[in-house]
N, C-alpha and C positions, 0 to 999 in steps of 0.2 A: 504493500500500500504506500508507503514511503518512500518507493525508486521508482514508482509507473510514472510520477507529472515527471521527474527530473528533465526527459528531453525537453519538453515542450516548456517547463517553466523556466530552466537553466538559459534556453535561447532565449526568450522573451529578454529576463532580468539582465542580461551583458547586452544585450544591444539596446534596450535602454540607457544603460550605462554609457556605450559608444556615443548617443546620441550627442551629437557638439549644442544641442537646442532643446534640450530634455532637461526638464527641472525635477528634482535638485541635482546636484553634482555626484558625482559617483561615490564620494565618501558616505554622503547619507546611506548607501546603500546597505554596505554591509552592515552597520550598526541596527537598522531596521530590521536587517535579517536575523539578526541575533536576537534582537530584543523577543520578534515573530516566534523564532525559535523554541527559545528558555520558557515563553510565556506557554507553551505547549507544554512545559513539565508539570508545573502546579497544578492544570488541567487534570493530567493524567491520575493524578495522585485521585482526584475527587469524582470521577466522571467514568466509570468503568464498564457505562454502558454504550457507550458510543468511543470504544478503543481505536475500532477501525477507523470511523471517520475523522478521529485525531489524529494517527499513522499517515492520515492520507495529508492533511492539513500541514502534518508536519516535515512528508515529501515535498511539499510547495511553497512553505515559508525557507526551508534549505537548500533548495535545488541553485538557487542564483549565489550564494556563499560560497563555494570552496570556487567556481572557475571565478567568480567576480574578484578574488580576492587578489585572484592570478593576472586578471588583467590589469588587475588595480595597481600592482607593482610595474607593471610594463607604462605605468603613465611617470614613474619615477628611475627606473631602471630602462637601459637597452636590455633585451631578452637574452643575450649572451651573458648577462650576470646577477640574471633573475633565477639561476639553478636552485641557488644554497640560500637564498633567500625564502623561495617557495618554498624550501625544507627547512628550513627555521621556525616557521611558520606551521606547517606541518606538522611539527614537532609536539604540536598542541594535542593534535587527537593522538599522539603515542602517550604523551604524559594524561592523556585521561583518562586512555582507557589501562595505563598502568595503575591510578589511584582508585579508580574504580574496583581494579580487583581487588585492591590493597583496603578501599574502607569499608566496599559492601561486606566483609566479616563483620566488621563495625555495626551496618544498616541490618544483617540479621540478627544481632542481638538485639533491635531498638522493635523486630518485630512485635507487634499488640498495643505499642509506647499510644495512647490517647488515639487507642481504635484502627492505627493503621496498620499498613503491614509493613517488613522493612522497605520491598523493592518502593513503596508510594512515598516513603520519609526519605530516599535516596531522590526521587522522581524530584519531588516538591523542593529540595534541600540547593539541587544544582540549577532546578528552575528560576527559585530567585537570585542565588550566585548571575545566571546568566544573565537575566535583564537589568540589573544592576550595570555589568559591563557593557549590557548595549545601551544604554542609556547615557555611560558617560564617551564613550566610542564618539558621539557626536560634539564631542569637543575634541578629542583627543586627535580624529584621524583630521590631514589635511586634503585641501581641496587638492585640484591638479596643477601641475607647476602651473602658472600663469609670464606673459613677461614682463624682466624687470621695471619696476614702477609702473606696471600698469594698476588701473584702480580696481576694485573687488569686483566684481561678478555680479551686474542685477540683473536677478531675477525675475521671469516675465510676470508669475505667476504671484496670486498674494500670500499661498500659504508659504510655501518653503521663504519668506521673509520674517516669519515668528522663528524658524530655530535659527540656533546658535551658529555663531561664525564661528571656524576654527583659524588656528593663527597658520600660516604656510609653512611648510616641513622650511625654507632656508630663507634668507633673507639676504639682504644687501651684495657684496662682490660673489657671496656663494651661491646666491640664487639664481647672480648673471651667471657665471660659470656652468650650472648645473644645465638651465634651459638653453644656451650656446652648443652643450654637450648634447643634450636628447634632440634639438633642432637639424642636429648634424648625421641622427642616423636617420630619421625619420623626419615625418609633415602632417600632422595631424588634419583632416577637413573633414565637413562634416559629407556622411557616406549615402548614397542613395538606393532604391532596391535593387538597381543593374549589378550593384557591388557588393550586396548579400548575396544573389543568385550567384553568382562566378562567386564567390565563398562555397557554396552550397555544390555546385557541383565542381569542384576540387578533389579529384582523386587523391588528395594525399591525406583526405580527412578517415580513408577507410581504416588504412593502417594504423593511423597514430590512433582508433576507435578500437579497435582488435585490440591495439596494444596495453590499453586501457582496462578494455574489460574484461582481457583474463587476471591481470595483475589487482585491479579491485574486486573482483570474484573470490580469489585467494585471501585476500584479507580481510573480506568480512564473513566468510565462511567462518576462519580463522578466529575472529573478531565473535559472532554467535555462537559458533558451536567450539571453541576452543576447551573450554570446560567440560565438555561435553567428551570429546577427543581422551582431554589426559585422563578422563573419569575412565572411558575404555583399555587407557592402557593400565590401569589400577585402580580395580571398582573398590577394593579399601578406604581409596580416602574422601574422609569427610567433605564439608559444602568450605568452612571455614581453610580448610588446605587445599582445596580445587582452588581458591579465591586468590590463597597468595602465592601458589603455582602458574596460576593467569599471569602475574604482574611482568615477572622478568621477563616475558616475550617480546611487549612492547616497550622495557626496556634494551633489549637489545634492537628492534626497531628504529629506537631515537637516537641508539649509539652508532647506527649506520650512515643514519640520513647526514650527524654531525660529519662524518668520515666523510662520504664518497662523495656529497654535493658540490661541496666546493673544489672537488679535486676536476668533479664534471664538468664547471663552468672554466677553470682552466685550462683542461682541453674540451672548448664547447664544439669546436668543429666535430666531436668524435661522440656524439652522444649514445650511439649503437653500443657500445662495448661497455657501459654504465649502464647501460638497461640490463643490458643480456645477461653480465656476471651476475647479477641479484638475483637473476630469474634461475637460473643455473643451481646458483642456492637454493635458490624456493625447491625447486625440483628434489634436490638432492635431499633436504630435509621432510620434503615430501613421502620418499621412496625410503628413510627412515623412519617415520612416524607409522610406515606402514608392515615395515619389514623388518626392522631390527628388534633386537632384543628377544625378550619373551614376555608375553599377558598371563598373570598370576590366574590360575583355576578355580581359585578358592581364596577368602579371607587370611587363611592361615596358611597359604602357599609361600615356603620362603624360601625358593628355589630359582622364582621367577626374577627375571632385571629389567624391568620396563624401561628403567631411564634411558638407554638408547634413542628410545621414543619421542619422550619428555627432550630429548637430545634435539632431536630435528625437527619440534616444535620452536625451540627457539634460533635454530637456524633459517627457521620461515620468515622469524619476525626481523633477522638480521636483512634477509632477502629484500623483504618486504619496504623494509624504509625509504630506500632512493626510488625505488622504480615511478610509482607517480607523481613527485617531484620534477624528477627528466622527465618525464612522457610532457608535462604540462608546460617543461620548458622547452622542450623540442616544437610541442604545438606553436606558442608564441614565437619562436626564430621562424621556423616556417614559414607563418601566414603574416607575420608582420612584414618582413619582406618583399611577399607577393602582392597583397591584398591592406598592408597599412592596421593601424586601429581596426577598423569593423571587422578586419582579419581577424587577430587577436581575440578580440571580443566574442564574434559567431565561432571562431574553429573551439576553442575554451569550451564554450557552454556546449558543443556539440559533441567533443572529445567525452567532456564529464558526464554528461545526460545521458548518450547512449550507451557508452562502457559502461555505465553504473548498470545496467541492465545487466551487466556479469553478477552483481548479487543479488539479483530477485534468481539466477540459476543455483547459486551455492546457497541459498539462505532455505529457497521452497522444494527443489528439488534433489538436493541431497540431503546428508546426514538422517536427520530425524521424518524429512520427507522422503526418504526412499525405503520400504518397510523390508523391503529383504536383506539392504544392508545395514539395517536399523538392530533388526531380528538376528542377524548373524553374531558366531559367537564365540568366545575367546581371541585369537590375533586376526582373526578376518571381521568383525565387526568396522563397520567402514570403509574398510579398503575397498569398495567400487569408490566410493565420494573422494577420497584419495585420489586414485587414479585418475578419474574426472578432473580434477581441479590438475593433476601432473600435464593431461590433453590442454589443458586452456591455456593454461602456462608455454606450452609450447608450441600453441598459435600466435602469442605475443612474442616469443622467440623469431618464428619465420619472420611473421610482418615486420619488427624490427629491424632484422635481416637487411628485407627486401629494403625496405624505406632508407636505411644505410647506402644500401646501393645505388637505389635511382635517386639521390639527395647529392650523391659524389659523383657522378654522371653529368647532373645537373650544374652542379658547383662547377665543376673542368669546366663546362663548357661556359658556362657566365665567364668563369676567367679567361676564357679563352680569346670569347667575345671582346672584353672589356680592356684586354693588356695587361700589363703587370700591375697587381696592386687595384684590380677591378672594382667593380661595385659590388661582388656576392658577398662579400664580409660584412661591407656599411651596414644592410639593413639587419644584422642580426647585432647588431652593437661592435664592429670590428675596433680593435686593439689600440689600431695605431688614430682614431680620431681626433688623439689631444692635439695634434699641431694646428688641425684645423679648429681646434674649440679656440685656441692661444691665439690664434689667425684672427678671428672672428672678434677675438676682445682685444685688440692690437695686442698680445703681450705677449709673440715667440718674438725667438731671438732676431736682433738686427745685424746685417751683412755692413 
């Protein structure tokens, strides 16, 4: 219920955002989406008659947040060093879903606490944490660079003139510099429908979509059924030890994203071999979780070594971290590029909207939705859903692949076109722009 709007609302919400003529500014954005969000949790806690049509609610207030957040960096970053920033960021849903494991022990002891249950006191608890944040987000996040000394932005409209102004991310020589820098890879205008459609039919939206969505199919399988998982490979342990056995996966998730992101954005021309070793991992911890070790027969079986299993469970989670980081940054080098801003903007929400469609397959149709691998029993319990998710994974391998290839193909040839030092680098943020940013503020060197 919560992944079916994402295509449809995911584009909507970034090409709003693209809009050069659209009120408010794209910072309003995410802040509202949060607040939409969190505001669904205290809901949940009290309303458990209409679940569904909260899940569904709660599809369509988050579907425009994770690619908006991705574009929304791309109005302050070139895309070539927006890798390890989107994994900064990122980093968020690893540390949540690490304290979640870590305090729902906490939330079922508070089970029955003034009538509720734990999961509704967990519900309620992060719901108001959340809108709190989104609330103050609209001071906190700045608008889009603007240029130096030009005046604030009015608004056509009368409501977005009641909220808050936020102060600009830079100011004075650092704001010329910065907007001298982003002016130089790119030109922001505003986009028309000829230039969504030629978005839209862009072959190169398939791959980076594939690549997507076996790599979020994996982790939120991972993510739902993960408990579920170490529970099969040692139906001994308690709810309280499922809980803080969850934690460390998605810490080594954030210990990845730290790692590999930023080494991506330093070679960003190479983003292929950043996807694929993670995925290579996922597999590999895959094909552990499924096949090593031994599943204890009995309570009292102390013969059995499941943690091999427990082993490539957390090597999923290492997997796991950079892969949709790159994917999201590969989309914005891509289409920004080709296609400018409404590039950026529509490939994003199209990338996240329809790969996310990989977890309504791992969430409904495996694990506890497949009864014969549900039923199954001692070291074969799961392994078809296993297997499944090892197939999706290495459909994101090929596409990868291929997309490495016809991207280097394409790049030769731009260079090829262009002469030494071409235009294929500029529009993904290339290296050497300072002298033109120094250029532009007179202040490189004099001959």
């Amino acid at each position: 219920m919560d992944s079916a709007p994402a295509p449809i609302a995911d584009h909507k919400s970034n090409i709003h955002e693209a809009g050069q003529d659209f009120d408010p500014e794209p910072h309003f954005k995410d802040p509202h989406t949060d607040i939409d969000l969190e505001d669904d949790g205290p809901s949940q806690a009290h309303i458990n008659s209409i679940y569904s049509l909260l899940r569904l609610l709660l599809g369509i207030v988050i579907a425009g947040m994770w690619p908006g957040m991705s574009y929304y960096l791309t109005l302050f970053y070139p895309p070539s060093l927006t890798g390890k920033r989107i994994g900064y960021y990122f980093t968020a849903a690893q540390l949540s879903a690490a304290v979640v494991g870590l305090v729902s022990a906490g939330f079922q002891k508070m089970d029955g606490l003034c009538n509720l249950a734990g999961f509704q006191w967990m519900f309620l608890l992060y719901g108001l944490v959340g809108i709190t944040c989104g609330f103050c987000l609209l001071w906190w996040l700045p608008d889009r660079p603007l240029p130096p000394n030009s005046p604030p932005r009015q608004h056509s409209k009368l409501w977005p003139r009641f909220l808050p102004t936020s102060n600009p991310a830079l100011t004075g020589r650092d704001a010329a510099i910065h907007y001298a820098d982003l002016t130089a890879h790119y030109q922001p205008h505003p986009w028309t429908w000829s230039d969504l459609l030629r978005v839209l039919l862009d072959w190169r939206l398939w791959p980076l979509i594939v690549m997507y969505f076996g790599v979020v199919g994996v982790g939120i399988g991972v993510q739902n059924y993960g408990t579920v998982i170490i529970r099969a490979t040692n139906p001994s342990l308690t709810g309280i030890q499922l809980s803080l056995l969850f934690a460390p996966i998605w810490i080594c998730d954030l210990i990845a994203i730290l790692i590999v992101t930023p080494i991506s954005d330093k070679f960003h021309r190479h983003r292929a071999p950043f996807f694929a070793g993670p995925v290579l991992l996922q597999i590999t911890g895959l094909l552990m979780t499924t096949y090593a070790g031994s599943v204890p027969t009995s309570p009292t079986d102390n013969t059995a070594n499941p943690w091999p299993r427990y082993a490539g469970l957390l090597l999923i989670g290492f997997g796991l971290g950079p892969t949709v980081p790159i994917t999201m940054t590969w989309t914005s080098e891509i289409f920004q590029r080709r296609h400018g801003e409404v590039g950026v903007a529509a490939a994003s929400a199209l990338v996240s909207g329809l790969g996310n469609l990989g977890s309504i397959l791992t969430t409904y149709a495996l694990y506890e939705g497949w009864a014969s691998d549900r039923d199954a029993v001692g070291g074969k319990m799961y392994r078809k859903s296993n297997l499944v998710m090892v197939g999706i994974l290495g459909a994101s391998l090929v596409s990868a692949a291929g997309m490495s290839v016809a991207m280097g193909r394409e790049m030769r040839r731009l260079e090829g076109g262009s002469g030494r030092g071409g235009g294929g680098e500029e529009g993904a943020g290339g290296r050497g722009s300072g002298k033109v940013v120094l250029a532009r503020l007179g202040l490189g060197k004099r001959s």
